[in-house]
C-alpha positions as a printed Julia matrix, in Angstrom:
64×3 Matrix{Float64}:
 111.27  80.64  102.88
 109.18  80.19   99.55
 106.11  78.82  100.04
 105.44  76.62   97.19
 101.71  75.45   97.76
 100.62  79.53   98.21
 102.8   81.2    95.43
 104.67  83.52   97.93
 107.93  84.16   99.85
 107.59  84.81  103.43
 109.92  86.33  106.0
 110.61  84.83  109.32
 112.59  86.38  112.62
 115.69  84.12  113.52
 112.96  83.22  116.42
 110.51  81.89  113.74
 107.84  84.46  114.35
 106.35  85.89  110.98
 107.49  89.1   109.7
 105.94  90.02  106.43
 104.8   88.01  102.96
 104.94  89.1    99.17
 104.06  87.55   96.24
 101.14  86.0    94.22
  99.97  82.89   92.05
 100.96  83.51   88.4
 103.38  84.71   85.68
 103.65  88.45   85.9
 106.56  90.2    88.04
 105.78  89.61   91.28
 103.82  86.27   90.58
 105.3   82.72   91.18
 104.54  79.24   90.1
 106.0   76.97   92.81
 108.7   79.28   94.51
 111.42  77.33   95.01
 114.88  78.69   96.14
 115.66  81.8    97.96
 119.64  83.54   98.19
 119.94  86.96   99.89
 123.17  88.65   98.74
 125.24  91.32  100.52
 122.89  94.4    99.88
 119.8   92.64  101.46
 117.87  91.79   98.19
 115.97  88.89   97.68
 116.82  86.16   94.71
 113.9   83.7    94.18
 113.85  80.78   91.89
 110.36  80.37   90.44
 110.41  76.68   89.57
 107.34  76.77   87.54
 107.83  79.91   85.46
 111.18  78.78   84.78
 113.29  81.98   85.86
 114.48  83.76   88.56
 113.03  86.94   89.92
 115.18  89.94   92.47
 113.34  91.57   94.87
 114.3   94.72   97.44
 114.12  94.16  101.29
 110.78  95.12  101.21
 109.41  92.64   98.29
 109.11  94.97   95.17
């Protein structure tokens, strides 16, 4: 889920207990402004819509 307020994406078990986090407050890779979306496609990578920097950034399974 991204986490807007923090500037990060964090990863939950189906459960809801917390697996990992990534990200950071600004405009460099890596760095979000208001995270907004999230799609994972087939091969387990990460699509994030970063509302405030106006693009969309792809991440691995483990965040880089």
């Amino acid at each position: 889920m991204g986490d807007q307020t923090n500037s990060r994406v964090q990863k939950f078990t189906s459960a809801g207990a917390f697996v990992s986090k990534f990200g950071a407050g600004g405009t460099g890779n890596g760095q979000f402004v208001e995270p907004y979306g999230i799609a994972i496609d087939s091969g387990g990578n990460f699509w994030v819509v970063d509302h405030g920097n106006e693009r969309v950034e792809a991440f691995n399974i483990s965040g880089t």
